[in-house]
PDB file of N, CA, C and O in Angstrom, chain B, residues numbered from 101:
ATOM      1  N   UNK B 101       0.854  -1.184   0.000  1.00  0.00           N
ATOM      2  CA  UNK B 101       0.000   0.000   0.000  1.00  0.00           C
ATOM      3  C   UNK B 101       0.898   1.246   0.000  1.00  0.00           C
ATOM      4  O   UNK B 101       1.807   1.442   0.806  1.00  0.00           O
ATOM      5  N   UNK B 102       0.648   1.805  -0.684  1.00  0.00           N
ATOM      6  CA  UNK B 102       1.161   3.620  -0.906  1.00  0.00           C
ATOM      7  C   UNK B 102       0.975   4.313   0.245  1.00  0.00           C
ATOM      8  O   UNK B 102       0.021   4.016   0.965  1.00  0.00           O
ATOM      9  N   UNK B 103       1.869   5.357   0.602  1.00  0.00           N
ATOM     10  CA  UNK B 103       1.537   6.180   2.069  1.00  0.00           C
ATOM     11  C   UNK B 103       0.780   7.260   1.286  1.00  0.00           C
ATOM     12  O   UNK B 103       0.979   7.870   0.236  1.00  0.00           O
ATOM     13  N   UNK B 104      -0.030   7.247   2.089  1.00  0.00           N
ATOM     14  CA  UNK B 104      -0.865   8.964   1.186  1.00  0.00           C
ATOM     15  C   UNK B 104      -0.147  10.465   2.085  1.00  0.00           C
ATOM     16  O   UNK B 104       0.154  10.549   3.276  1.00  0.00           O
ATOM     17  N   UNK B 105      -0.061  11.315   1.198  1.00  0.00           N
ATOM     18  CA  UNK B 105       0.035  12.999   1.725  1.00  0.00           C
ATOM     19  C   UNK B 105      -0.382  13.386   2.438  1.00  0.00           C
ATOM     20  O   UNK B 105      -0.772  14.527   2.188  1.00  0.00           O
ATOM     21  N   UNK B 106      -0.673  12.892   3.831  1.00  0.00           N
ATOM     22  CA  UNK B 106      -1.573  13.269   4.946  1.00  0.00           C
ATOM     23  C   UNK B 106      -1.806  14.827   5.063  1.00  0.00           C
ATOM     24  O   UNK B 106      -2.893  15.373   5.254  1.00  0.00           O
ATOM     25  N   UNK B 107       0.106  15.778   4.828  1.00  0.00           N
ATOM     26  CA  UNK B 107      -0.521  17.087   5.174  1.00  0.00           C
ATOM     27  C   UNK B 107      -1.385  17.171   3.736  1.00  0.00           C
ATOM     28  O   UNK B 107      -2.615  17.207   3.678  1.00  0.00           O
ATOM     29  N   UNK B 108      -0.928  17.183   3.163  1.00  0.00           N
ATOM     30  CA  UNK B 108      -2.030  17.468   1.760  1.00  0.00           C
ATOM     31  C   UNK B 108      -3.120  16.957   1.957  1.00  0.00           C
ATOM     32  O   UNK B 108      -3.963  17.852   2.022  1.00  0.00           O
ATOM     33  N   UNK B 109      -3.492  16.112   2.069  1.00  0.00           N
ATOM     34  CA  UNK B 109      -4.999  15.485   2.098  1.00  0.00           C
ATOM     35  C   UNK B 109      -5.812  16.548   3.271  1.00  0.00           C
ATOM     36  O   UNK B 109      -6.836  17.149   2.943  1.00  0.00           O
ATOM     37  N   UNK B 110      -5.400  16.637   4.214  1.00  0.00           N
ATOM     38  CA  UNK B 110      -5.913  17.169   5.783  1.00  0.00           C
ATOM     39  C   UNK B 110      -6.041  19.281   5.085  1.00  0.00           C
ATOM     40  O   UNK B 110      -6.438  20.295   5.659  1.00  0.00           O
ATOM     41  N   UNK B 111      -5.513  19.059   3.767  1.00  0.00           N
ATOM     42  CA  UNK B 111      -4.801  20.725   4.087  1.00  0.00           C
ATOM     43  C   UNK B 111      -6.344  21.786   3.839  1.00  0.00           C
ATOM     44  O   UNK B 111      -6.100  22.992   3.870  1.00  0.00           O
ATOM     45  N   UNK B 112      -7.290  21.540   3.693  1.00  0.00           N
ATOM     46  CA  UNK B 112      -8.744  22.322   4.082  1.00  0.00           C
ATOM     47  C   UNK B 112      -9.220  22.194   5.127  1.00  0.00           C
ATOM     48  O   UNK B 112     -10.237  22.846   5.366  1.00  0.00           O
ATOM     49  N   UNK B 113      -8.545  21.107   6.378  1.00  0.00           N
ATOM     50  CA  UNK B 113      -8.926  21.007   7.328  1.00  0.00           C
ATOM     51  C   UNK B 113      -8.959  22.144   8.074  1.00  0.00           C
ATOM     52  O   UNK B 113      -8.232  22.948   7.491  1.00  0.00           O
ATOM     53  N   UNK B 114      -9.422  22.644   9.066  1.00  0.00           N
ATOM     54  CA  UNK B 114      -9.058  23.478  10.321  1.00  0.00           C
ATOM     55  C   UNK B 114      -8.888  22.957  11.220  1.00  0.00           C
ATOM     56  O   UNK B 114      -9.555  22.042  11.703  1.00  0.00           O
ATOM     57  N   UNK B 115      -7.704  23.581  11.712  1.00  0.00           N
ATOM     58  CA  UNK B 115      -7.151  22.517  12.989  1.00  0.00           C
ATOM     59  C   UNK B 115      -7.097  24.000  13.654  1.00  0.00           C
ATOM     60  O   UNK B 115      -7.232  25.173  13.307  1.00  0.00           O
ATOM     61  N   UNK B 116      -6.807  23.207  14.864  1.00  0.00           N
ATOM     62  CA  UNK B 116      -6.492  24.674  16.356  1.00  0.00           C
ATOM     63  C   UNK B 116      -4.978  25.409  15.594  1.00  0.00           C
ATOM     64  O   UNK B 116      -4.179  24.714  14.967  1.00  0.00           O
ATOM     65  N   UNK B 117      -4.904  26.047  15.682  1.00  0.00           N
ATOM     66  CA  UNK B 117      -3.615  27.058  15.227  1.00  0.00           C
ATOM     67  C   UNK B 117      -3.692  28.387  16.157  1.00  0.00           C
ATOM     68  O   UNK B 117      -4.750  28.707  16.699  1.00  0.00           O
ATOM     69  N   UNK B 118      -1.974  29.466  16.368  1.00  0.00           N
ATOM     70  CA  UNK B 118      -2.442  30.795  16.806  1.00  0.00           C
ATOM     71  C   UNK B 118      -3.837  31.212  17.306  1.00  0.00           C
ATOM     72  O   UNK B 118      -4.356  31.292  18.420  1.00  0.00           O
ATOM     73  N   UNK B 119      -4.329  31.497  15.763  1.00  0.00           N
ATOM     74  CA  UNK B 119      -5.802  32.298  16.098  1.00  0.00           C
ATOM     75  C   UNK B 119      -6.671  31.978  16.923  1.00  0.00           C
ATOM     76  O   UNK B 119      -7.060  32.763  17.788  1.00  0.00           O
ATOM     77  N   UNK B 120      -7.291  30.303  16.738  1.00  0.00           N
ATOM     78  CA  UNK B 120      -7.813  29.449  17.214  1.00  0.00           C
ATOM     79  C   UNK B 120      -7.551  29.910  19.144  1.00  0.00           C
ATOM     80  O   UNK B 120      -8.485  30.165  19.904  1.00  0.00           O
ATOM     81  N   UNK B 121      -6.187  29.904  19.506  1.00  0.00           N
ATOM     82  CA  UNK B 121      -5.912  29.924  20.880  1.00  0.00           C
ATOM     83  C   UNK B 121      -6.019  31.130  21.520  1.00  0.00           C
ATOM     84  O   UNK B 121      -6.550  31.226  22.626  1.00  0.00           O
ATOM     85  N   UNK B 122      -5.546  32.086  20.901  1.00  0.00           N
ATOM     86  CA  UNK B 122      -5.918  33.392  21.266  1.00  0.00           C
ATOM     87  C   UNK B 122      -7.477  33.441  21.509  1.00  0.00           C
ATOM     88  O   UNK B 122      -7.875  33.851  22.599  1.00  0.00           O
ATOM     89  N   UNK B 123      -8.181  33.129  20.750  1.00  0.00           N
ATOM     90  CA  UNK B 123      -9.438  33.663  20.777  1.00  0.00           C
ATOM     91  C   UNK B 123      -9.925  32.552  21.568  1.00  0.00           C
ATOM     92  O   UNK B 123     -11.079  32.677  21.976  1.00  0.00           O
ATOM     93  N   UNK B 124      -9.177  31.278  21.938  1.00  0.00           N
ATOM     94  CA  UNK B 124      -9.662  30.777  23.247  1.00  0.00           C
ATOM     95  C   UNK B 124      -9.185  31.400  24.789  1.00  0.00           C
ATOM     96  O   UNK B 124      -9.696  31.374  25.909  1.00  0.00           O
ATOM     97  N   UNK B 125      -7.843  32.009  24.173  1.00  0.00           N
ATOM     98  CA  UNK B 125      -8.054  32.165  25.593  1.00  0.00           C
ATOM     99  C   UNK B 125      -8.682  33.713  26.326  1.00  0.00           C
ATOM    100  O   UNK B 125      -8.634  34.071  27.503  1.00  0.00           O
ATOM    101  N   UNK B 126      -9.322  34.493  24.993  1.00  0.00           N
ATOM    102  CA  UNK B 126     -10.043  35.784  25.184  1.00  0.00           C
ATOM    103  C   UNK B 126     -11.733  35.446  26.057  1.00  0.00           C
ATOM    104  O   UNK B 126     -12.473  36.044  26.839  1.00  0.00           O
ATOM    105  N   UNK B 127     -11.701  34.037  25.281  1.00  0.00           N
ATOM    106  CA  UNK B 127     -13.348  33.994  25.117  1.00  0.00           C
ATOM    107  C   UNK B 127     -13.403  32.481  26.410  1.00  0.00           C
ATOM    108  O   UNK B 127     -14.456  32.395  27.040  1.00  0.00           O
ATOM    109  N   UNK B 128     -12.554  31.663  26.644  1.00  0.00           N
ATOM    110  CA  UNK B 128     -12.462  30.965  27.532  1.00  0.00           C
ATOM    111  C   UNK B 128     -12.931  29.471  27.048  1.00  0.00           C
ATOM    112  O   UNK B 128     -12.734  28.390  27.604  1.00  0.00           O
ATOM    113  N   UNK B 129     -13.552  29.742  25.941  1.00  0.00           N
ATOM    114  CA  UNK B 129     -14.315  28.677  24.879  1.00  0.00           C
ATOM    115  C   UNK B 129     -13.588  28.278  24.099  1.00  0.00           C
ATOM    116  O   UNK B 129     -12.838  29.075  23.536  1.00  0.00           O
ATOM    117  N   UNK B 130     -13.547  26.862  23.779  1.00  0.00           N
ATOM    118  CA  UNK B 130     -13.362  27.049  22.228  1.00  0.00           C
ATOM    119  C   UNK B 130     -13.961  26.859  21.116  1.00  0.00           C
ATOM    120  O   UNK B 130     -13.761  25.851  20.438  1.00  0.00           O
ATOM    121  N   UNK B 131     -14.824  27.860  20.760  1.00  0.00           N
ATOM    122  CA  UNK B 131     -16.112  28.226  19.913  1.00  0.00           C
ATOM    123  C   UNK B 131     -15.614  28.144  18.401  1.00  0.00           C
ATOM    124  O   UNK B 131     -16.344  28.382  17.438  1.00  0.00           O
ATOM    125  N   UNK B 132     -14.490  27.834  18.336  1.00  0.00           N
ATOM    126  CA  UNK B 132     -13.906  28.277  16.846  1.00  0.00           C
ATOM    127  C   UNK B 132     -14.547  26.678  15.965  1.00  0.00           C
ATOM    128  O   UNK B 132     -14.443  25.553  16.454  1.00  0.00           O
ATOM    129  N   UNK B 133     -15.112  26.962  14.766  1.00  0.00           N
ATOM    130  CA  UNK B 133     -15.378  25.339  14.806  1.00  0.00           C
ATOM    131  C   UNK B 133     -14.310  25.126  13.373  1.00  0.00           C
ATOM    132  O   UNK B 133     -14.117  25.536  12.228  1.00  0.00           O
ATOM    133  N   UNK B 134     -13.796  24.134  14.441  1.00  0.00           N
ATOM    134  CA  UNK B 134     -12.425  23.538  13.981  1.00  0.00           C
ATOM    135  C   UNK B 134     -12.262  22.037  14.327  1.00  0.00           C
ATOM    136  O   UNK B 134     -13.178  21.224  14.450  1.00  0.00           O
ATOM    137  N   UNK B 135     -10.859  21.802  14.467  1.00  0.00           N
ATOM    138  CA  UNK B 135     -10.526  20.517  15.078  1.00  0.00           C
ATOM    139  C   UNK B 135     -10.089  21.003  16.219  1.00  0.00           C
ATOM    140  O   UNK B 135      -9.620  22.138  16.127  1.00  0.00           O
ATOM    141  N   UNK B 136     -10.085  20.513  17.287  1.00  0.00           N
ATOM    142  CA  UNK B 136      -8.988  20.882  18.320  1.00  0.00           C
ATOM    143  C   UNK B 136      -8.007  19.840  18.325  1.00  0.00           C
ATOM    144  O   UNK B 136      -7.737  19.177  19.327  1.00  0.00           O
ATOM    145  N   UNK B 137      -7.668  19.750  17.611  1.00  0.00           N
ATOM    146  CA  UNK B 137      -6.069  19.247  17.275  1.00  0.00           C
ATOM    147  C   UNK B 137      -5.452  19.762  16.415  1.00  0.00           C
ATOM    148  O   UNK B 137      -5.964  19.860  15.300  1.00  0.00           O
ATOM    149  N   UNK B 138      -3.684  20.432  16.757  1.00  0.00           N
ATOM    150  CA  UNK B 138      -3.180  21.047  15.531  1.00  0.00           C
ATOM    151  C   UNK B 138      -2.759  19.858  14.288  1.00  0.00           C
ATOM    152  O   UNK B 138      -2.424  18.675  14.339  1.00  0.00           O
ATOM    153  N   UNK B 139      -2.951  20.762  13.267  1.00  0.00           N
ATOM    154  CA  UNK B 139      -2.504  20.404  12.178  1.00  0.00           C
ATOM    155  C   UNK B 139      -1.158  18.895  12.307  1.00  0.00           C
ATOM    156  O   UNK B 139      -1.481  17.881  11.688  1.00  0.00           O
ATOM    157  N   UNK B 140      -0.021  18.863  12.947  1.00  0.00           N
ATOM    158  CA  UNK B 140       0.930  18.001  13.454  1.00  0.00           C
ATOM    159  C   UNK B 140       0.626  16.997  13.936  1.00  0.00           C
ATOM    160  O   UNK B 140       1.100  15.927  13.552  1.00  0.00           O
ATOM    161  N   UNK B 141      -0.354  17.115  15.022  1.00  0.00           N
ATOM    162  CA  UNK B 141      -1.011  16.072  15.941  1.00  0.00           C
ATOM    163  C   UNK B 141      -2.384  15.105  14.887  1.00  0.00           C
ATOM    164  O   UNK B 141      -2.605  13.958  15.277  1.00  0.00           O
ATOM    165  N   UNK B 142      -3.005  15.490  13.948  1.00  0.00           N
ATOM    166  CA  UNK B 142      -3.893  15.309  12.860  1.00  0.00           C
ATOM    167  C   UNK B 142      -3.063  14.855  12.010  1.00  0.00           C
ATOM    168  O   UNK B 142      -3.503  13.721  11.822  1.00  0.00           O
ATOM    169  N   UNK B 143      -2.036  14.980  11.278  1.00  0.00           N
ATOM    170  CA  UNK B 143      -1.333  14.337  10.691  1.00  0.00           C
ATOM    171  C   UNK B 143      -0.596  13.341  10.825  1.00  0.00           C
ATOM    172  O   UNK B 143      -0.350  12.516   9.944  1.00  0.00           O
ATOM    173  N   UNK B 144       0.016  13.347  12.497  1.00  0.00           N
ATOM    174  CA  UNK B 144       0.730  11.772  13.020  1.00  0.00           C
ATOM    175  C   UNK B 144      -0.777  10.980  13.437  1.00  0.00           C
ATOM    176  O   UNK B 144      -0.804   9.829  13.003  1.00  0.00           O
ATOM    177  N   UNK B 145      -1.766  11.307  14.039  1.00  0.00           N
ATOM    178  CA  UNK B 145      -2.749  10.464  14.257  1.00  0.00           C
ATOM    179  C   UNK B 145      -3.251   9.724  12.523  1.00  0.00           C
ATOM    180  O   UNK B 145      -3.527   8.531  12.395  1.00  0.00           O
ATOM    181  N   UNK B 146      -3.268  10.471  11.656  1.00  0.00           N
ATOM    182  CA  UNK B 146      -3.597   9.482  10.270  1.00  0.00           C
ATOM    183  C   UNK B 146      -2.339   8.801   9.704  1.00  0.00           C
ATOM    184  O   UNK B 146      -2.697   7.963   8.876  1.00  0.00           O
ATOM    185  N   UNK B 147      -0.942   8.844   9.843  1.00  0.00           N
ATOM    186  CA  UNK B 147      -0.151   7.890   9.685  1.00  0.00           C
ATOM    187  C   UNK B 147      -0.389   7.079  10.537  1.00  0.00           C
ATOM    188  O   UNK B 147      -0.553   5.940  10.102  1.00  0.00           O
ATOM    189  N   UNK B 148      -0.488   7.224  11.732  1.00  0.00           N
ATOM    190  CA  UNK B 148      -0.348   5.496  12.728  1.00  0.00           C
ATOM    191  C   UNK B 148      -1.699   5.400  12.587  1.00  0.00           C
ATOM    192  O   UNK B 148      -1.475   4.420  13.298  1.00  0.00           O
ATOM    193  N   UNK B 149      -2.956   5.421  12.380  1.00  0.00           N
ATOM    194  CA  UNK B 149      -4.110   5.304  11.708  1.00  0.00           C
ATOM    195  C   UNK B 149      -3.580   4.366  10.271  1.00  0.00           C
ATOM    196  O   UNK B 149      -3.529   3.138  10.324  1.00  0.00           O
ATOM    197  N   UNK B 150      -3.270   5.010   9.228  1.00  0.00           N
ATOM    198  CA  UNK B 150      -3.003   3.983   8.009  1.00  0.00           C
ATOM    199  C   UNK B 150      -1.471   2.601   8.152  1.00  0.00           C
ATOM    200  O   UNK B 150      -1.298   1.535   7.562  1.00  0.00           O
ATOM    201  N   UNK B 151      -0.920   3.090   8.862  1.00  0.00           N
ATOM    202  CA  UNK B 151       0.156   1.916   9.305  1.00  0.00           C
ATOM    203  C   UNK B 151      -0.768   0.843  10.043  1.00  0.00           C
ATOM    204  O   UNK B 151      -0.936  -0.314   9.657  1.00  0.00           O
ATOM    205  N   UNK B 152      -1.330   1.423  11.157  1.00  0.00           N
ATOM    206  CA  UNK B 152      -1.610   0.294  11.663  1.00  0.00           C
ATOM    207  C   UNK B 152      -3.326  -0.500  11.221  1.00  0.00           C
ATOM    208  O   UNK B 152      -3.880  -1.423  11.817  1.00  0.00           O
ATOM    209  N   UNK B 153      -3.693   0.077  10.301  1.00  0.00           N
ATOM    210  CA  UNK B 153      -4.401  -0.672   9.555  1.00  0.00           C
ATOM    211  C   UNK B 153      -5.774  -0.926  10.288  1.00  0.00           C
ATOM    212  O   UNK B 153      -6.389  -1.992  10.291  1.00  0.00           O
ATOM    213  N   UNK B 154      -6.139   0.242  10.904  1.00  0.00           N
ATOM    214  CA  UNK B 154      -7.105   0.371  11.806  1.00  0.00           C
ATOM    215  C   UNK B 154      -8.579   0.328  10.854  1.00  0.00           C
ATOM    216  O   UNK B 154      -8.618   0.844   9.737  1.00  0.00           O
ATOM    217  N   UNK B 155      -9.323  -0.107  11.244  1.00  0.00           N
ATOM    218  CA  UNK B 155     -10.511   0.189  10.626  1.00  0.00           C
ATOM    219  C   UNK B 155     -12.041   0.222  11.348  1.00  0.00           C
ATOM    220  O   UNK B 155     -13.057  -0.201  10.796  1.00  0.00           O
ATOM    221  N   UNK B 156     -12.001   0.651  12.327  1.00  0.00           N
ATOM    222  CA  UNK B 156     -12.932   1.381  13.405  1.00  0.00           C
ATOM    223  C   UNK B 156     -12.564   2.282  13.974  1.00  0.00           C
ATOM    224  O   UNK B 156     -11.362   2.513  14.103  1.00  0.00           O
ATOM    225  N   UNK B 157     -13.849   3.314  14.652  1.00  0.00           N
ATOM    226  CA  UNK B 157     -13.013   4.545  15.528  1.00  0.00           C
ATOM    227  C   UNK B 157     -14.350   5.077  16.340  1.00  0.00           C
ATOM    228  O   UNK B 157     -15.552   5.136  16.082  1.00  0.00           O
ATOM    229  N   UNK B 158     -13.593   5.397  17.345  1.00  0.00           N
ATOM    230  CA  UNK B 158     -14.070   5.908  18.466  1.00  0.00           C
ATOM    231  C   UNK B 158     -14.039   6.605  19.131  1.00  0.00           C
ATOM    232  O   UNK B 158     -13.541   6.394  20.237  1.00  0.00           O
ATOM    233  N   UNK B 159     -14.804   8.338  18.617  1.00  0.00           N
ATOM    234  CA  UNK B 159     -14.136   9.277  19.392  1.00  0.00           C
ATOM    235  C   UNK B 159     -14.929  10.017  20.591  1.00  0.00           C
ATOM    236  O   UNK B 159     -15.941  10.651  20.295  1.00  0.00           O
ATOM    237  N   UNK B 160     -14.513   9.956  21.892  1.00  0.00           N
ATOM    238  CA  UNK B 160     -15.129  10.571  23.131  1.00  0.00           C
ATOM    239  C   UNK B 160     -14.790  11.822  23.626  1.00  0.00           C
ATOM    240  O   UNK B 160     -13.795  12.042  24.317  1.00  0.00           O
ATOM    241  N   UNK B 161     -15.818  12.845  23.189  1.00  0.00           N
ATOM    242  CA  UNK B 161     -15.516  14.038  23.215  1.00  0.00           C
ATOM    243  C   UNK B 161     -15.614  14.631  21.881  1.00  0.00           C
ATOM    244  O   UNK B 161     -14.515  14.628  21.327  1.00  0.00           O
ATOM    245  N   UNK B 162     -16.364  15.036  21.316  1.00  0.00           N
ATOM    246  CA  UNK B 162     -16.029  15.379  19.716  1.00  0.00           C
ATOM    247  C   UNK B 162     -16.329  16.667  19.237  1.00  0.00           C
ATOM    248  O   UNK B 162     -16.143  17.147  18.119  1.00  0.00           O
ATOM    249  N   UNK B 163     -16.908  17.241  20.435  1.00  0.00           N
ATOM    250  CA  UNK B 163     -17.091  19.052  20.371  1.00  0.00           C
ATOM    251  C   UNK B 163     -17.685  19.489  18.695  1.00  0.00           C
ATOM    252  O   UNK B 163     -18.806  19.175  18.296  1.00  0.00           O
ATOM    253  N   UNK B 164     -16.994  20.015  18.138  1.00  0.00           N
ATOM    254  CA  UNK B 164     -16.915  20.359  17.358  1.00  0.00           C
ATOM    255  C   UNK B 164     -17.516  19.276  15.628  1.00  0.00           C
ATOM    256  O   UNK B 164     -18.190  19.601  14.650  1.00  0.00           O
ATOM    257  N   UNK B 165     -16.778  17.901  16.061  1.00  0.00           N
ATOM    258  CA  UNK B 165     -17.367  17.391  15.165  1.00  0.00           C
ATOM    259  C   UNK B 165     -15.705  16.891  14.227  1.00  0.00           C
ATOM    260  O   UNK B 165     -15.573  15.753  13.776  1.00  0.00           O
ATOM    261  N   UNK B 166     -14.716  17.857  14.102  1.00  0.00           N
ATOM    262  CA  UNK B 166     -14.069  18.675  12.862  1.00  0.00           C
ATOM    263  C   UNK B 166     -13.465  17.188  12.459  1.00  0.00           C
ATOM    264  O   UNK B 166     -13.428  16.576  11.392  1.00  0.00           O
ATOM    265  N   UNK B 167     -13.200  17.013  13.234  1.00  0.00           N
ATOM    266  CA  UNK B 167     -11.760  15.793  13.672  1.00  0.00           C
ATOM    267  C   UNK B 167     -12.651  14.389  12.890  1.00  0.00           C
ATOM    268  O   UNK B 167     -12.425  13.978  11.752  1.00  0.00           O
ATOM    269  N   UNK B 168     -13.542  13.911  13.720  1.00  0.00           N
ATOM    270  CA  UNK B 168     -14.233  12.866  13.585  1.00  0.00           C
ATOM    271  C   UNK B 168     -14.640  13.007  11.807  1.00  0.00           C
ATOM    272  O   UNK B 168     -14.541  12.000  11.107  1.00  0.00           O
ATOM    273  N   UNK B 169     -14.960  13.954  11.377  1.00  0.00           N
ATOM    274  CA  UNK B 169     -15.745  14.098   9.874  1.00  0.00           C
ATOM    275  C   UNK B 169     -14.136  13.855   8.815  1.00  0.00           C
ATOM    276  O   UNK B 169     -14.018  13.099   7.851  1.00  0.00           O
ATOM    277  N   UNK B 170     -13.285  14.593   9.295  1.00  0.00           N
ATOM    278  CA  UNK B 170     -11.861  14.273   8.229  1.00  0.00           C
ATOM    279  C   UNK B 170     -11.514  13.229   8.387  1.00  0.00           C
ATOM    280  O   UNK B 170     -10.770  12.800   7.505  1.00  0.00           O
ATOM    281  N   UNK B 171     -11.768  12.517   9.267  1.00  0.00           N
ATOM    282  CA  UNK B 171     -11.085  10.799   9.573  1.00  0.00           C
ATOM    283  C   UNK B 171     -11.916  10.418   8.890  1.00  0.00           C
ATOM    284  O   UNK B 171     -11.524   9.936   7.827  1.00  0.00           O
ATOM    285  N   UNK B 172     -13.548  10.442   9.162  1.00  0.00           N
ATOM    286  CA  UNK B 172     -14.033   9.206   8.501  1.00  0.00           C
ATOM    287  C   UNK B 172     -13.880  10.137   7.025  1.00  0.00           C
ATOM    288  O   UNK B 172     -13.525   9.145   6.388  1.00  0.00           O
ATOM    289  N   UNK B 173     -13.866  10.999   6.206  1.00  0.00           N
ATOM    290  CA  UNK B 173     -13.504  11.290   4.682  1.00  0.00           C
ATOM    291  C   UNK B 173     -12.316  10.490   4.131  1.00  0.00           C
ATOM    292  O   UNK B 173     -12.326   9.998   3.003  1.00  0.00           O
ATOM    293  N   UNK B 174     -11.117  10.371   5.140  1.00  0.00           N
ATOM    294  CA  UNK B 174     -10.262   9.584   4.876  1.00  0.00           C
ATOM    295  C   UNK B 174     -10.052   8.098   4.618  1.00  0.00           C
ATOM    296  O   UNK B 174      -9.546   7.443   3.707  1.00  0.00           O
ATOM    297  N   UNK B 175     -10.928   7.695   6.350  1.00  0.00           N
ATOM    298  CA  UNK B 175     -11.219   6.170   6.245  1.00  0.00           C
ATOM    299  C   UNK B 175     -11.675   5.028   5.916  1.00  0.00           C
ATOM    300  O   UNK B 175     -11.209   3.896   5.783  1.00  0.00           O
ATOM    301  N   UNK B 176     -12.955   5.665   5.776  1.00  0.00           N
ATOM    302  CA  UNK B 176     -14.472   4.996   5.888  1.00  0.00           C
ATOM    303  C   UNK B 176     -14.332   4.116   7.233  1.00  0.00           C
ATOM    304  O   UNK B 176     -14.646   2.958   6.960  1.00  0.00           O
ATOM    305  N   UNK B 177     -14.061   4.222   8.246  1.00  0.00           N
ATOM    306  CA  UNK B 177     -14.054   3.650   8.999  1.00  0.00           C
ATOM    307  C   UNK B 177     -15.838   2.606   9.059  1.00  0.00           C
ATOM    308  O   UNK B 177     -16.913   3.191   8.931  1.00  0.00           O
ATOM    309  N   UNK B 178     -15.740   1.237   9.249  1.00  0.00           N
ATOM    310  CA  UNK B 178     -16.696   0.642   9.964  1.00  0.00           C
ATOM    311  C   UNK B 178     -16.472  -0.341  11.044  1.00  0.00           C
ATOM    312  O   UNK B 178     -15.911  -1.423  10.872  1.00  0.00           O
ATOM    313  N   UNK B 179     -16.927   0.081  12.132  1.00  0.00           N
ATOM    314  CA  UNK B 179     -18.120   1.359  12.295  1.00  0.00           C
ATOM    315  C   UNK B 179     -16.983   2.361  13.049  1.00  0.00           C
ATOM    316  O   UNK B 179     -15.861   2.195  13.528  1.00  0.00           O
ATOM    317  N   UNK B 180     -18.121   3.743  12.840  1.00  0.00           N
ATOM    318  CA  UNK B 180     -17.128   4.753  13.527  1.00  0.00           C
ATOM    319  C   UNK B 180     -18.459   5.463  14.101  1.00  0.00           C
ATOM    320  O   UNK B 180     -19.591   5.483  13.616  1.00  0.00           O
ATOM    321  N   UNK B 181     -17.854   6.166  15.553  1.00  0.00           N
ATOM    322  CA  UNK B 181     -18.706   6.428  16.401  1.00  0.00           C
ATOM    323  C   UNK B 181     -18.017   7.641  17.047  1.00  0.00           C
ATOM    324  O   UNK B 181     -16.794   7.696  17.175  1.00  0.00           O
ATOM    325  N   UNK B 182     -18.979   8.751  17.508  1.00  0.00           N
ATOM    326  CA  UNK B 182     -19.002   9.663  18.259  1.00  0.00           C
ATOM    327  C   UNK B 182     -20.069   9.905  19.522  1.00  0.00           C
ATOM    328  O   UNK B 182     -21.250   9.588  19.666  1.00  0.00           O
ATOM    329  N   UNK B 183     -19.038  10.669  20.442  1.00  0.00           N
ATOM    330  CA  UNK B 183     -20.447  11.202  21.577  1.00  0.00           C
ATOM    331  C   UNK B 183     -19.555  12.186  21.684  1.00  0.00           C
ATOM    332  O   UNK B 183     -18.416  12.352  21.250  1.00  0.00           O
ATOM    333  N   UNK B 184     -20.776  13.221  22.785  1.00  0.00           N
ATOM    334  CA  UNK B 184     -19.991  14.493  23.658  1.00  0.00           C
ATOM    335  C   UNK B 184     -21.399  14.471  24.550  1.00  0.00           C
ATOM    336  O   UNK B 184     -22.488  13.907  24.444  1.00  0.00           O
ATOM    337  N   UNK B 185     -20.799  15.359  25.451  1.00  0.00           N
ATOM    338  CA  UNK B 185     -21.846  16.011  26.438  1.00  0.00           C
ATOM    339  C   UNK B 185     -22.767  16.970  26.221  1.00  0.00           C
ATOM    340  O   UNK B 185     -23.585  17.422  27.022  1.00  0.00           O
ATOM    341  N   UNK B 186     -22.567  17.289  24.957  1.00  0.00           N
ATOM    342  CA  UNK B 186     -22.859  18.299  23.985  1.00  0.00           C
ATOM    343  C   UNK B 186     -23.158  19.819  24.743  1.00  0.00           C
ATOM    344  O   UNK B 186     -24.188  20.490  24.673  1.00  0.00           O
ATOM    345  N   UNK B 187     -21.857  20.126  25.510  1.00  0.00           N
ATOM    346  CA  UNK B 187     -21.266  21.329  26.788  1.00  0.00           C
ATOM    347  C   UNK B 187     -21.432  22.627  25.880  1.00  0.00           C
ATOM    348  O   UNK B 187     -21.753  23.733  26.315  1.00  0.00           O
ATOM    349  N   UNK B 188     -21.149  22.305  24.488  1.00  0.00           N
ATOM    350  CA  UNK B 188     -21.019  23.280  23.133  1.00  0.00           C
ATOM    351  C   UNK B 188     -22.297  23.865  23.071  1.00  0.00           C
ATOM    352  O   UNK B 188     -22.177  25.011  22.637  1.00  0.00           O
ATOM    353  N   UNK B 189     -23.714  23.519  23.366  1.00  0.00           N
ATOM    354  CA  UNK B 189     -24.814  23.986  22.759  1.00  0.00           C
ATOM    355  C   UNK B 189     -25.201  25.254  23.192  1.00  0.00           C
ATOM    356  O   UNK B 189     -26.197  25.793  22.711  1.00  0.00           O
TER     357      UNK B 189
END
C-alpha cells in the first residue's frame, strides 16, 4: 500500500492554530469550529491510523465534530462512532 500525503490530504482542514488559541483564551471557549487538534497532531494520528491498519473509531468528546468528519472522509471507517456532552450547545 502507498503512504498517502496526509498534510495534503488534511490541508482544508481546520485545525487549532495561533488564532484558534488566542481567541480561546479571550473567550475561555473554544467556539472556533475547527478541530482541536493542531494540524501536526492530525497528521501523526492518520499515519499510525493507516500503518496500523485500523478500521474502526471511536471518538469521546467530539465538540466540534471537525476531527471525527476528516477521519471518517479519509477512512471509511466501519463502524465509527461519536459522543460528547454536547457542553457546546
Amino acid at each position: 500500500m502507498a503512504e498517502r500525503d496526509f498534510k495534503d490530504l488534511l490541508r482544508s482542514v481546520r485545525c487549532w492554530d495561533a488564532d484558534v488559541e488566542r481567541f480561546y483564551q479571550e473567550n475561555k471557549q473554544p467556539i472556533v469550529d475547527c478541530a482541536l487538534q493542531n494540524k501536526d497532531e492530525l497528521t501523526a494520528l492518520c499515519e499510525w491510523i493507516e500503518q496500523e491498519q485500523i478500521k474502526s473509531y471511536l471518538e469521546v468528546g467530539c465538540w466540534t465534530g471537525r476531527m471525527v468528519n476528516a477521519l471518517q472522509e479519509l477512512f471509511r471507517f466501519t463502524p465509527c462512532a461519536a459522543c460528547d456532552l454536547g457542553i457546546a450547545r
